[in-house]
Each structure stands twice: as C-alpha cells, then as structure tokens.
N, C-alpha and C positions, 0 to 999 in steps of 0.2 A: 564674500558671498559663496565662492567656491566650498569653503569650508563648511558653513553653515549646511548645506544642500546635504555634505558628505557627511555630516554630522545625522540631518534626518534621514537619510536614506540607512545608514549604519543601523541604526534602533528605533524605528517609528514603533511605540508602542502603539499594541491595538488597546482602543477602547471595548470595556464589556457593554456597552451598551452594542456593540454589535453582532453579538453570540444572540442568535433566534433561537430559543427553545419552548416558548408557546406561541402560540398562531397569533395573535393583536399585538405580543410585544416585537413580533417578526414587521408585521407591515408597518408599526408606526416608526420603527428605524430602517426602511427599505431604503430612503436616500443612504443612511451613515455604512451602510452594508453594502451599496453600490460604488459608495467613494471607497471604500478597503479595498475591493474587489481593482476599482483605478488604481489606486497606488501600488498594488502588489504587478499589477502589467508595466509601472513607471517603474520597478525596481529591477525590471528582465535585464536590459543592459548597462545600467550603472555598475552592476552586481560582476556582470559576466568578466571580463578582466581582471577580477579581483577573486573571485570564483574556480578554484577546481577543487574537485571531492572526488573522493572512494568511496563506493557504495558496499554497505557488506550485511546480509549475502548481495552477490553481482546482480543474482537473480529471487530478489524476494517472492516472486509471486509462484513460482513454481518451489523454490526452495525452501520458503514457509508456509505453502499450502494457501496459498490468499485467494479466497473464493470472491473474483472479481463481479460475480452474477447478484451479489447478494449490497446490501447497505456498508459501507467502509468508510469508519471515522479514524483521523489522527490524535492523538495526544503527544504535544510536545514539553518538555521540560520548564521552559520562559517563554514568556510571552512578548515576541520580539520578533522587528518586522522584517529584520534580513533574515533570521531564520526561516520566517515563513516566506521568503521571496525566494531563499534555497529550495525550501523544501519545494516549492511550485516546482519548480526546475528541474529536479531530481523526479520527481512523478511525473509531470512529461514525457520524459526520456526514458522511466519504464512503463509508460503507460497506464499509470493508476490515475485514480480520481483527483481531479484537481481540488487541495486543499483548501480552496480560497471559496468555494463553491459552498453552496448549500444543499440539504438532503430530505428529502420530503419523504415525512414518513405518516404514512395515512391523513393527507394534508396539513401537518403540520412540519413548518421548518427549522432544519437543524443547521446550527452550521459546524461545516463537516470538521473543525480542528478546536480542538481542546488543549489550554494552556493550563499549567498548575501554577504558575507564581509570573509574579510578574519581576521585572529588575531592578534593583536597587539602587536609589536617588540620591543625588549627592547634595538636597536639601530636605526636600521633602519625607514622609515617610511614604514604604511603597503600601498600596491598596492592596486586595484580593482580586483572585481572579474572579468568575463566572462557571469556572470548570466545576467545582459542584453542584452548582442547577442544574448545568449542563448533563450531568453524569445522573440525575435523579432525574431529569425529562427522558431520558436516555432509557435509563430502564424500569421505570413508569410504562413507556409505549410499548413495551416487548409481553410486562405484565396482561397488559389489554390485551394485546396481539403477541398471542403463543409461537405464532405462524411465521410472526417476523426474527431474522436471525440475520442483526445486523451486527458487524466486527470493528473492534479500534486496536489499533496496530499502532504500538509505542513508538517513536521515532525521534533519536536525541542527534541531533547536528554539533558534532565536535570541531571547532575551529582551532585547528592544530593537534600537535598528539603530544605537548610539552607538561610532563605531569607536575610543575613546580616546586618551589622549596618549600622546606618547613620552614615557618616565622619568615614569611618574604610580606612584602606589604600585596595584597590580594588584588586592592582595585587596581593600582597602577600595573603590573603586571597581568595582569586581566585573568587570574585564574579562578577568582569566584566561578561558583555555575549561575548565577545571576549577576551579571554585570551589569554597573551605569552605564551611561551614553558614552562617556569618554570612554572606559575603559571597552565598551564594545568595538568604539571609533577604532581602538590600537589595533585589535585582535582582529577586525577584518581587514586591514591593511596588511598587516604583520603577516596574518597566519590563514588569513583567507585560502590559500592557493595549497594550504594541506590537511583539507580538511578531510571528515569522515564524518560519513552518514550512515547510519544503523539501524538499522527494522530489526525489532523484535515478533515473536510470531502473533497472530492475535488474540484478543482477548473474546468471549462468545459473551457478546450484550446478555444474550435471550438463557444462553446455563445459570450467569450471574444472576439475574431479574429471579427464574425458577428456584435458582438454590437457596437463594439467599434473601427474594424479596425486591423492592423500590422503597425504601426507607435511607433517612440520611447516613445510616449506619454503613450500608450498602454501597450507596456511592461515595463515601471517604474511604473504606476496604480498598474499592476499585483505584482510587488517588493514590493511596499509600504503595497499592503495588506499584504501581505506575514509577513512585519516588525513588521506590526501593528497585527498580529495575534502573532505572536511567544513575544512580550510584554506581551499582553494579556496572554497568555500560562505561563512565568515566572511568573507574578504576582497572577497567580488563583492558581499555586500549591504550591510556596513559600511564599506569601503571601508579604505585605508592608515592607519594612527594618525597623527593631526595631529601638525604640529608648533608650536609657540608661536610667532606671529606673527613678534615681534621677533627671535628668535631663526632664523627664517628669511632675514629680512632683512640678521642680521650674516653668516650664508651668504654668501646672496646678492651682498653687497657686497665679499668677500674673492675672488669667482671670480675668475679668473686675467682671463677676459674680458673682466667688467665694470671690475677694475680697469684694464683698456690703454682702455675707453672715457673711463673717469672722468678720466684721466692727458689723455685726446686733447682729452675739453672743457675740462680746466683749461687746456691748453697753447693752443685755438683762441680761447678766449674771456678769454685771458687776468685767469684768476681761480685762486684757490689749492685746491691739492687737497681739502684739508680744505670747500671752500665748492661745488666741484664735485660733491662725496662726499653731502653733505646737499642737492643739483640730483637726484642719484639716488635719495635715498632718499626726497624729497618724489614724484617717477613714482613709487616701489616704492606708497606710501601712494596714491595715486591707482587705481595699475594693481590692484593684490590683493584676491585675497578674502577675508573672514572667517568661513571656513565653519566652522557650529556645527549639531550636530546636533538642540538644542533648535529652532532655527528648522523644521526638515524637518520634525520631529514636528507643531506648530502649522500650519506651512503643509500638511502633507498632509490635516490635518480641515479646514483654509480652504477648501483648493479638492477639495475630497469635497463639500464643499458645494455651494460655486463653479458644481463644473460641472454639479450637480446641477440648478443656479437655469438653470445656461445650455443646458444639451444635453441631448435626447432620451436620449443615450449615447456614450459614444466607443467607435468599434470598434478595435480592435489587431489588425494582422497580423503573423504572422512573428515573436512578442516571442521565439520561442525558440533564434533564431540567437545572441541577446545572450546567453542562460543558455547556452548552450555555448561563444560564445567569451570569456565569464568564467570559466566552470569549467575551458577548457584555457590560463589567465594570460594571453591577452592584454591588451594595452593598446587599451582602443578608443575610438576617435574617432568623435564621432556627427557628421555633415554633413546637415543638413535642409535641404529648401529653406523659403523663410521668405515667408510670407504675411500676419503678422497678430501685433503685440505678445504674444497668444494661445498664439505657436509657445514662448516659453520657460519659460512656466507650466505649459502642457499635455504637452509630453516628459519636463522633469523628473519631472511626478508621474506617468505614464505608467512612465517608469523604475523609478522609487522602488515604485512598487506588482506592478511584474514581480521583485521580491524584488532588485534592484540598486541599487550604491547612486550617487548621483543625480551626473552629472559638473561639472566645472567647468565654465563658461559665458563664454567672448568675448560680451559684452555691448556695444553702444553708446555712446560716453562721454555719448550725449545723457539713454539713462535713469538717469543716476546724477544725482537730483534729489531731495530730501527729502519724504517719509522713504522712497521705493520703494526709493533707492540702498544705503541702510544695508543694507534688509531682502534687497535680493539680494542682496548684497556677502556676506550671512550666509549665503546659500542658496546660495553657490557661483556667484557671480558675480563676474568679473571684468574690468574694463573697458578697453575698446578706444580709441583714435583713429581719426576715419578716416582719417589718411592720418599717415606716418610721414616725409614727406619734409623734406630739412632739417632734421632732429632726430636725430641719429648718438645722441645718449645716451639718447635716447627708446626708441628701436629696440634696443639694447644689451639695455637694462633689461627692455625687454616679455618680448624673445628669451628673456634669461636667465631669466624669471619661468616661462614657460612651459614651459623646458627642464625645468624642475626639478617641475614639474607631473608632464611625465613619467617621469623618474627617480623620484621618490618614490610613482609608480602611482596618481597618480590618473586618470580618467578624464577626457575632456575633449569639449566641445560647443562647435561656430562654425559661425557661415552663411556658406557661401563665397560666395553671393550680394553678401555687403556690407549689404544694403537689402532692404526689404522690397518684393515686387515691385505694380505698379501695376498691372500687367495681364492679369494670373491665369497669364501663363507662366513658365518658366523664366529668368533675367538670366542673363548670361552672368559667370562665375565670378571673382572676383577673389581670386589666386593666394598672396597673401603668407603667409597664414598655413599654409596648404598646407604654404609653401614651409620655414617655420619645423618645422612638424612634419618633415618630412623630415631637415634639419637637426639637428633633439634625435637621432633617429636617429643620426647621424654624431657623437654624444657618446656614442654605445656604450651605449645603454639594451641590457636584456639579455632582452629579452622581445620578442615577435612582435606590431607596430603595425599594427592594423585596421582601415581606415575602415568605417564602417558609415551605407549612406547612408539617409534615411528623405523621404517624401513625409508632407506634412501635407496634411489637406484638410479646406475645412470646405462646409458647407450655406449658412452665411451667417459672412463675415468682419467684426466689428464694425467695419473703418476702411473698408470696399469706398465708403463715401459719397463718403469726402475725396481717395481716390484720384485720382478724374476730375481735379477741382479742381487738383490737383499736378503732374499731367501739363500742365493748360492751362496752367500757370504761375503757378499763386499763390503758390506755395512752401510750403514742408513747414511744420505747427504744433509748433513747440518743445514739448515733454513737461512737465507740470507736474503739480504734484497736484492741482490745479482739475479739470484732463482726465481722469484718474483719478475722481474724485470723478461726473462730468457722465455716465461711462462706466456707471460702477455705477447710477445712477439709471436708464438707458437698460436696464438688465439685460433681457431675454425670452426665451424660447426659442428657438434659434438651431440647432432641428435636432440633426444628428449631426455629433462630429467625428470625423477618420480618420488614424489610426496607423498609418503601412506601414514595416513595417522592410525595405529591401532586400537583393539581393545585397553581402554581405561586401568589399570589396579589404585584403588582406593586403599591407600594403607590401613587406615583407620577399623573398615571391613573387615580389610584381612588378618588385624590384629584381634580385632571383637571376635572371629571364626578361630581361631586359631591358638590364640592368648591370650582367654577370656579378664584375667588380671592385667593385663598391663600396664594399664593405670596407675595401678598402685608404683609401679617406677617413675613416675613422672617428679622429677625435681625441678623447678625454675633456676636452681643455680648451680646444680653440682650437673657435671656429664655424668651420667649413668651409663652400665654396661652389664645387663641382667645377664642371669644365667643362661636365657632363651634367646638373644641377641643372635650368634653365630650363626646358629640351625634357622630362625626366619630371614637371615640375608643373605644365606644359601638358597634359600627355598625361593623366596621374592626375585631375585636375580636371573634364577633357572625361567620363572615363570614371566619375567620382562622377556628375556631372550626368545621365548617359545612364539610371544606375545607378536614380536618385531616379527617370527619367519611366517609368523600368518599374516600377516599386511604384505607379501610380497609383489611385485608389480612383474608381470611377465609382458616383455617385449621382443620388437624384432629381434634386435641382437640377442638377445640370451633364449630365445627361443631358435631360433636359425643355428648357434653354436650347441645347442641339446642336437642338433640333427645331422648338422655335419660334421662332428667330431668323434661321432656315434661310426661313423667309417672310416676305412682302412686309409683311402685318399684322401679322407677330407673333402670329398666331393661330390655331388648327387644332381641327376639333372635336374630343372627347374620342375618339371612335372613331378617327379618325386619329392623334391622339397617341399612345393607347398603340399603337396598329399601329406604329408609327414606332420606342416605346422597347423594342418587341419586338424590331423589325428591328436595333435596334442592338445589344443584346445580345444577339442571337445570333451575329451575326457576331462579337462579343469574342468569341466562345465556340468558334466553329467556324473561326474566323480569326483569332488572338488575334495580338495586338501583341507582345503579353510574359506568362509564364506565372504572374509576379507580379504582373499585374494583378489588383485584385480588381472585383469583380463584384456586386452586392444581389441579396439573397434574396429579396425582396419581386417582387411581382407588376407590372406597368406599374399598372394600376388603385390599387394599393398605394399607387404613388410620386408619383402623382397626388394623391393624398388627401393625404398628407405634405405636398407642396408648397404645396396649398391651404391648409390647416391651419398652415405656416408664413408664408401670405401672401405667396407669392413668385409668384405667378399668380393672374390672374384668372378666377372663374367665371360666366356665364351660361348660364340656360338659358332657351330659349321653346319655343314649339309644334313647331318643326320637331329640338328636342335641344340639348346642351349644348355649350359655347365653352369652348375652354382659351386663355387669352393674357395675355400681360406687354404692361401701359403703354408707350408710346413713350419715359416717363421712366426707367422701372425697365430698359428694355429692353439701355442703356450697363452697367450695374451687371450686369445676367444676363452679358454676353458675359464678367466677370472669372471665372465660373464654367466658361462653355465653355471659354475658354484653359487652366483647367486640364486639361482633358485632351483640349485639341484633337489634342494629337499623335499618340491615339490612330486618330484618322480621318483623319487628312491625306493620306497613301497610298489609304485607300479613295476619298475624296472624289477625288484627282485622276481614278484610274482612271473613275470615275463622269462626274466631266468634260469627260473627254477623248471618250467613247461619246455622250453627248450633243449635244456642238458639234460630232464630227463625224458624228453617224449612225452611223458603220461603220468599226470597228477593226481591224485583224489584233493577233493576239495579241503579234507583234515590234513592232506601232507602238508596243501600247501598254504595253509591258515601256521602249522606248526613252523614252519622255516620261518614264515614272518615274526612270530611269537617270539622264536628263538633268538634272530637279530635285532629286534624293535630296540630291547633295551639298549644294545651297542650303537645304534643308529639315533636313538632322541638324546643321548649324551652327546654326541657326536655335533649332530644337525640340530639339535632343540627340537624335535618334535614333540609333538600334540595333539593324538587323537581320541576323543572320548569312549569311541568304541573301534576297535581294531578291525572287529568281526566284520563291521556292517560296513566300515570302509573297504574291506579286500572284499567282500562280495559288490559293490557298486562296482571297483576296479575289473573286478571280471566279467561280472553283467556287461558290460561297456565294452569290453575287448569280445566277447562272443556273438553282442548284436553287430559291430566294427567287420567281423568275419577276420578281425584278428589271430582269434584263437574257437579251438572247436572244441562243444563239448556233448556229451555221453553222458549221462545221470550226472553221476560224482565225479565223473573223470573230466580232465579237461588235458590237450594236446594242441601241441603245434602241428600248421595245416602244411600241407605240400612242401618241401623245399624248394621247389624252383616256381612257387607262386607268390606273388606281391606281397601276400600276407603275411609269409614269413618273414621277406625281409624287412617290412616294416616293425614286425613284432623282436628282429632283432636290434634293431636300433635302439627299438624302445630299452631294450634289455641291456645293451651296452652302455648305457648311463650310470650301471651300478659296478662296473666291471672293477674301475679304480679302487673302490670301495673297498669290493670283496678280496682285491691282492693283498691289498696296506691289511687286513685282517688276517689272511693265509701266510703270510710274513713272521706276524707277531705269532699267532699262532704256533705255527712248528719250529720258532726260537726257543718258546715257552717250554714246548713238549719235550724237542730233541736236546736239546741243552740240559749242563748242570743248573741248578740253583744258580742264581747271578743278583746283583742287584739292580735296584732298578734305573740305576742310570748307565750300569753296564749294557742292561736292556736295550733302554732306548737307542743308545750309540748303535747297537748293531743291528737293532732296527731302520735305523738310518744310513746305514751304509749298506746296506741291503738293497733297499730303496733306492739307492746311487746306483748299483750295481743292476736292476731291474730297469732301470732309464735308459741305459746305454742298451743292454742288452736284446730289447723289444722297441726301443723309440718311444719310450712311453711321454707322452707332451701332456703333463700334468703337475702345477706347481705347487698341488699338498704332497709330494713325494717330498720335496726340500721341507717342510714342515714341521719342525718335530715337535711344537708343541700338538699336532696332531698324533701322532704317538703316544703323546706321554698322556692325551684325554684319553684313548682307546686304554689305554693299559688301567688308567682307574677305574673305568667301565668296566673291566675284566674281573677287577678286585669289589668292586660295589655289587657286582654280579654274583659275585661269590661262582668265577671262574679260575680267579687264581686267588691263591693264601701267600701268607707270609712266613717263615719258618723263624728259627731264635734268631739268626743274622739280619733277619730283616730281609732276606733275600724271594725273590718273588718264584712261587713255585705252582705249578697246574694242580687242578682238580679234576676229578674223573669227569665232570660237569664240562668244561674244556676239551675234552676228548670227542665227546659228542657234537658239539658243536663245531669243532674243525674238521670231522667227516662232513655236516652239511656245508658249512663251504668250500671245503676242493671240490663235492660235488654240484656246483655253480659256477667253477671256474674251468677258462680253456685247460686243454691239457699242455700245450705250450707253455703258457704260462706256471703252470702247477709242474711241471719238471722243472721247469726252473728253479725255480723254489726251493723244494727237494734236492737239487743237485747243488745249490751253492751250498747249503746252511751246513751240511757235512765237513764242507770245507773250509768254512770258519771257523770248525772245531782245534784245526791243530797249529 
C-alpha cells in the first residue's frame, strides 16, 4: 500500500480537462480543478524529504526582470504531478504566484501552468496535452486587450544533474525527459535531493499576440520555443551523454589522423604498427578523463563545505553571460588566469552551482598523483604535458582527444598561463592549446566556439608562502598527498574569494572580422594549420589576457597593500588608510579602468576590520591613535596581492609621477609620457584602452576635483609639500615606482653596453635586479622574475626601440634614447644613481 501511494504521489498526471481557458469549460470542471489544487497541498510533505533543489538564477525575479505587478504563467516541459508539487514549493519560497492557482483574465480563467507533453506509458499510448488551447486562449485575450501584458516564464525541474549514456536503456535509468511512472518512481527517490530548478526569463504574451497574431501558428511558435529552450536547459546543466571510455578510445584510434601519426611512429622508430598502436593508447590512458557524474554530486557537498571551512564567501560576477551562452548552444571555453591549485576546485564548483554542467579540465601532468589524480580524472579532468616537443605521437593523440571533447560538446577549461603565476600578475600566455582549439574548429564543429575569460582572486592564496622561495631558485615542490594532507591541516579562514566572469570572445566573430576565408580550411579529417593560424593565436591570446585584467575584483587586501606598500614603513595611521582606500575607489569609480571591474561594497573602515580580522595587517594603537602596517616579512607576500590589480593604477600612478618629479606639467607633456610607455606597459600588464586621451583626462578631472592635484589652464602641479594632498598624490605615484626601475635598468644596459645578446641581456638584467634588492630593501617579487625581463625586452624590439644587428645581438635605437630621458626623469634620484653607478661596473 505504502508503495502504491509512493507511486501516485511520484507522477500523478494532471488531466486536461483541468486547464480553464474559456469561461463555461472553467466552471463545468470547477470540482476536477478544486481536487488538483488538493492534491498538489497532499503533495507538500510526502515530497519535502525527498526534495532538495538549486534554484538558478537564486533570485529570478529581480534577476530576470519578472514584473510581479502584471499576469505570470508557467510552462513546464511534462506534465507531471511531482514537478508541479516542486514547482509549488520553489515559488513559495520566492514568492511568485502559485502554480496551481488560476488567473483571471478579463473574467475569464486561466490556469496559471502550461504543460507541453505529457509522460510516457508503459502500455498505453500517451495523449496530448492542452497547452496549445491553452497558448491560443492566451494570446487571443492580449489580441482583444492591447492593455493587457501578461508573461510565461519557462521553468524546467531537473531531477539530478546525471547527463547518461549513449545506448543505455532510457526508461530504466530514468533519463528520458518524459518518463513513466516507474521510471519517475526511481529518479525521485534516487535523485530527488539534487535537483535544479531554472527560470528562464519571460516570454511578452501581449509582443507575441501584436507580432505575430492569435492563430494556431502562433501559439505552436510559442511551444516550440518553449521545447527548444528546456533542450537547451538539459544540455547546459547536464552536459552531452557520455560515452564508454573504451569505446571512445577505439574512436579515437581509427581517426584518419591519428592513424598517419601511429603509421609515422612506427615507421621513425622503427617498430610495428600494431606496438606503435598500443604507444597511443598507453597517451589515450594517460591523457583522458573519466568523468562520472557520482563524483560532481560528492565533491559538490565536499567543497560546500570546503569553502565554507575556507572563505568568508565567494563572490560571482557576470555567472549570467555563461547561462545565455549555454542557452544559445555554444561551445565554451573557460580561460582563467591561475593563481593558486584553488583555481580548479573553485570554478568547477562555481560552475556546477550556476545550474551548468562543470567542463573538462587541462590539468598538469604533475597533479596526477594518487589518489587527487583518480579523483580529478573523475571530475573531468584531463591531463597535460608541459611541453609536447619531440613527441609527434604525443601531440597527435592529445590534439585528437581534445578535438573530440569538442565535437561531442563538451565544455572545456585551460590556463593559458601554463603555471601558476608567482607574482600576483598576469604571465604572458602560452599559445598551444589556443592553438589546438582553433584547430578542432577547422574539423567543422557545427556550433559557435566562445572563449570566456574569468579573473580569480583571492584575500589570501594558500601557496603565496613558497612562491618567493621559487622565484629565488629553490625549485617548485612536486605535488604529493603528504602536501595535500599538511594543506588541510593548515585550513583557516582565508577571507573572500572572487569569480569574475568576463567579456565573451566568440571565435567564429572574430574569424568572419579578421579571416574573411577561413572556411575554406575547414577539413573533418585532416588537422589543418593555415598560413594565418600563428598571427590570430597571438592575437586572440593577447586579447583573452586583456579580457581577464578587465574583470578584476578589487578588495581589502589588495587594496590596503596599494596603500601600505606605497610607504617607506609600510605603515599609515588608520585615518590615512582609509582616506587613501577612499581615494582609490573613487577614482575606480569616476575614472574606471574597465566597466567590468568590480568594486566592494563595504566601507574603507569595513575593509579595514576584515583585514585585521584575517591578520593581514597590523594594529596599534597609543595615546596619540591607531597604526595600520604589514611586517617587513609579510610586506614580500602583500605586494602578490597588489600585482593583482596593479594594472588597474599604472596609468594613474604614472600621471601622478610625472606632476611630482616635475612640479609642472602641461596637459600635452603629460598625455606624451603616457603615450610613450602605454605600449611597454599593455605588453607588460595586458592593457586595454579604447581611447587613451579621454581616459588620462577622466584620471585628472578626478585628481583636480579630489584637490589631489592643481591646475592652471594647461598646467597641472603638485600642491603643497607638507599638505595631505601631496602625500596622498605620492602614494598614489609610488605604485608605479617598481615599474619604472625594472625599465631604467634595462634601459642603460641597452644604451651603455656593447651589442650583447639577448640572453646575455637578460642575465644582467637580472643580476641587477639582485643587486638593487639588497641595496634599497626593495620588497618586490617581479625583481626575481625574469621572464619579466625577457617580456620588457620584446616590447622594446616590437616597439622598434631596439634592433637587431648580423649576430643577432640586441642593439638601441635613437627611439630608446628618448624614452630613457623620460624615465630617469620619473624616477628618485637615489635610485637613478644607483643605476648609473653599478652598470659601469659590470663593464669590466
């Protein structure tokens, strides 16, 4: 009996005789409408135990614009009584209209939920629904009445997020989107408790009715969107139906491609096909992932937990660009920048809880170490080399794995980075996989490839300790589950972390703009590699990179370490701190970098407390008030936090600079210095401005109304030395100070020096840098750096600042000359003797 119950309660189909859509067929079924309306209240607690769901968006009604003032109908996928007993549930709790209800609309009633199909019978055939009457009474009433603007908001109830197999039996496994009774029986038992519930935004009854009419035309338009929405909806949160490992692999191994590689190692390495064949499939077993949906489910309560133990809260910006370009089939590519082992745990479940389902992951070959390796490998992980060179069957195999990633739609996730960065900024981009996804492209995937880029940022980076250490040379610590193990013991509070999803690059776009033919490359079997390949995964790379520094998230810590590090002590009282974290965001605000920047809501005083509270500063206070400052030891560790978003002030700071050291500016000087470093500076930092101009006049506008800086027509000057403003305007200015040495360095090697090459270059660039550390205390960890050098010195050469002579050896331009008069004059003169007086001496 028990079971029986559990059985109606699981799928009480509704009858269509109880959808009211004219006035006499409403009252003669007002009993069979009053009994649905009971049973959907008998379903409140059988349901609730069996019942837990993600709502996404969290908050539809402000998040999709749902004008609660007006008429709001649902349409759901099946017409099925525990959905509609969820759905009740789920509109309660946000307070929308209760589904089960009726809607009267110029005395005539509706009722308020629309089914497209009904579920599938394990004898009988199934009927139709009512939702086309429904959907033609619908906008019939809008036609009559212009006035009225009633809305139906798609809403498809996923029980479970398990995207099934290809060739699995459907009923039993319950992955139809119409299921019998039994196969519903399993999946609320089974998968009840993870589920997902999704509002799409709504549909305007009263546009449709006007554009298109009250004809049956009209309202099957309005159904088939409906269909093709809630498709779309299965697919973006459950992802393609798996296929059977092995059986991927015998794929895989018959491609036309991979077989001419297989053919080319047997033939170089002089071994037989058949032994070459099992070379490949040993990579395939290496390279792949074994993604299972039971892992996603456990690891989503893992790290619900996880970050519970770890973080204040993570904030998400922007999650909603990914639900629209899921919902219109792209294929998208997530490119993050990567700061912290952190970044692969924290996006996928990031993902996963934005109602998507989680991508495939280029992984390391170093984290594939027992048992983390297994357990990503399960989570959609699948692992990299880092270099592919001298391995032609290696490269074959990966290419081919990944191609097929995208033909078969799944999602995918890599740091174009390579590495995790040591220095809180951007590394400059390594291209291959790039190159690869462009590629799969030119195998005629049939859908629109997005990269989507995302900035991570955290309050505190659990590895920021070892970083230094790595940079001086110790060498990176191999991954173990010992380390793991030492990590979790270390657990504390680590602040907030930060999700920015940025602006979209649609490949497809920016191949139609750019590479009007590219088409004509497209092969389904061969790997192509056109002429124009190099130059746009240079180009696309630079412009992800740019993408990510504009989504940057400015918080306490990395705004508190802009301001204390900006001094001599490393410390400032509390009234000057926050005066300072005020000055700085406001200029974000009134001079913004980028309009995807985000910004904290909290108060300076706020960010203050936080910071203390995470022990990232120090507090005293005596007689005369309160101290904010970081250790001389912690001080190294703060600056990984400014570099995250030093980029944001670099342009301020110079301008700030440049009014300082020289007293008195004209507006043309100091538009020219900017002009002159931008380009070493968007190589550098990825910047991105569309107009230079109109950004350095907001940055001064801002500083003159601030009483920062003073201005006279054209001119503009620093105010008083011993008034507030100035030393606030020096602070600001000492964010770019590191900059400008690592440039005055390279510079008068360049100048004073023979011809050298350029790795003799760099080395004395870098010992330089050694020598400038000690010599000043300088506490900054792009001095150890050197692939920062070695970016600065291409800058120099793309600049056409330096040439190259017959030896290849790097040589100055009269272009160079000028430009290292304007920086010695930006820089102390302490420092600029410095300079000056070693580099003679590394002559002999």
């Amino acid at each position: 009996m028990q079971l029986q119950v559990s059985v109606l309660i699981a799928n009480f189909t509704l009858s269509p005789d109880v959808v009211c859509y004219a006035p006499d067929f409403f009252e003669d079924n007002v009993i069979m409408f009053r009994s649905v309306k009971l049973f959907a209240a008998l379903l409140k607690w059988p349901l609730r135990p069996l019942l837990k769901y993600k709502v996404v968006p969290e908050q539809p009604v402000t998040e999709l614009n749902i004008d609660t003032s007006q008429p709001i109908f649902y349409i759901c996928p099946t017409e099925s009584g525990s959905d509609l007993a969820a759905l009740k549930q789920v509109c309660k709790n946000l307070q929308l209209p209760d589904p089960t209800s009726d809607v009267d609309i110029d005395g005539v009633k509706h009722f308020r939920t629309l089914f497209l199909e009904r579920p599938h019978t394990l004898v009988f055939k199934r009927g139709k629904t009512q939702a086309l009457q429904q959907a033609l009474a619908l906008l019939d009433a809008h036609l009559k009445n212009p006035s009225l603007h009633a809305h139906i908001v798609p809403v498809s109830i996923l029980w479970g997020r398990a995207p099934g197999k290809e060739n699995s039996i459907k009923w039993l496994l319950g992955e139809a989107h119409a299921p019998n009774w039994l196969a519903k029986l399993l999946i609320v038992f089974i998968s009840g408790r993870h589920s997902l519930v999704r509002f799409i935004p709504a549909l305007s009854l009263q546009q449709m009715a006007a554009k298109f009419g009250a004809d049956n035309d009209t309202a099957r338009k309005l159904l088939r969107m409906s269909r093709f929405h809630f498709y779309r909806q299965r697919l973006a949160a459950n992802g393609p139906k798996l296929v059977n490992r092995s059986q991927l692999f015998t794929a895989l191994l018959a491609a036309p491609a991979l077989k001419k590689a297989i053919a080319e190692e047997a033939k170089s390495k002089r071994i037989s096909l058949e032994q070459a064949r099992k070379n490949a499939h040993k990579l395939l077993l290496e390279i792949a992932a074994d993604y299972r949906s039971s892992t996603l489910r456990v690891g989503d309560r893992i790290l619900s937990w996880l970050w519970n133990r770890l973080y204040t809260g993570i904030k998400i910006n922007n999650a909603d660009v990914l639900r629209d370009l899921a919902q219109k089939g792209h294929e998208i590519v997530y490119v993050p920048c990567h700061r912290s082992h952190m970044d692969y745990l924290l996006l996928s479940y990031v993902i996963y809880q934005q109602g998507l389902v989680p991508p495939h992951i280029a992984a390391g070959i170093n984290l594939n170490f027992w048992p983390a390796g297994t357990l990503f490998r399960r989570g959609g992980a699948f692992f990299i080399r880092r270099s592919f060179s001298g391995n032609k069957l290696y490269s074959a195999v990966f290419r081919e794995y990944l191609c097929q990633l995208f033909i078969k739609g799944y999602s995918v996730k890599y740091y174009t980075e390579g590495g995790r960065s040591r220095t809180g900024r951007l590394l400059q981009p390594k291209t291959g996989m790039l190159a690869m996804t462009l590629q799969s492209m030119l195998r005629g995937i049939d859908r629109p490839v997005t990269i989507v880029p995302v900035y991570l940022g955290y309050e505190h980076v659990m590895e920021v300790n070892t970083y230094l250490s790595e940079l001086q040379g110790s060498g990176k610590k191999k991954e173990s589950v010992f380390g793991v193990i030492k990590a979790i013991r270390n657990l504390r509070d680590y602040g907030y972390g930060y999700v920015n999803f940025g602006e979209p690059l649609t490949l497809n776009d920016y191949l139609n703009q750019n590479v009007p033919d590219w088409k004509q490359a497209i092969d389904p079997i061969e790997v192509q590699k056109p002429h124009w390949l190099a130059g746009v995964v240079d180009d696309v790379s630079q412009n992800v990179m740019q993408r990510i520094n504009h989504a940057a998230a400015l918080n306490s810590i990395n705004l508190i370490a802009l301001a204390l590090l900006a001094t001599d002590k490393h410390t400032l009282t509390r009234q000057e701190l926050e005066q300072q974290l005020d000055f700085y965001l406001q200029l974000q605000q009134q001079a913004p970098y980028h309009g995807q920047t985000t910004l904290p809501q909290a108060s300076s005083s706020e960010l203050i407390e936080h910071a203390i509270s995470l022990d990232k500063v120090q507090q005293h206070k005596d007689q005369f008030g309160e101290l904010i400052s970081v250790t001389a030891e912690s001080a190294i560790l703060m600056s990984y936090y400014r570099n995250n978003i030093l980029h944001l002030f670099i342009l301020p700071s110079i301008l700030a600079n440049a009014i300082l050291h020289q007293r008195e500016m004209s507006w043309q000087g100091l538009l020219n210095i900017v002009r002159q470093l931008y380009p070493l500076l968007q190589q550098e930092m990825f910047l991105q401005l569309d107009d230079i101009t109109a950004y350095c006049q907001q940055v001064l506008q801002h500083l003159v109304q601030k009483n920062i800086v003073q201005q006279q027509g054209e001119l503009y000057f620093a105010p008083a030395q011993q008034s507030n403003s100035y030393f606030m305007l020096s602070l600001l200015a000492d964010n770019a100070e590191h900059t400008l040495q690592r440039y005055a360095m390279v510079f008068q090697l360049i100048l004073t020096q023979q011809a050298q090459s350029r790795a003799d270059l760099e080395k004395q660039c870098h010992q330089l840098a050694q020598r400038l550390l000690q010599q000043h205390g300088i506490t900054a960890p792009e001095y150890y750096d050197k692939q920062l050098f070695s970016t600065l010195i291409n800058a120099l050469r793309d600049n056409a600042y330096t040439q190259s002579d017959e030896q290849s050896r790097v040589q100055a331009t009269d272009a160079l000359v000028e430009l290292n008069h304007t920086v010695d004059s930006l820089l102390r003169n302490d420092v600029l003797l410095s300079i000056h007086s070693i580099i003679p001496t590394s002559r002999s």
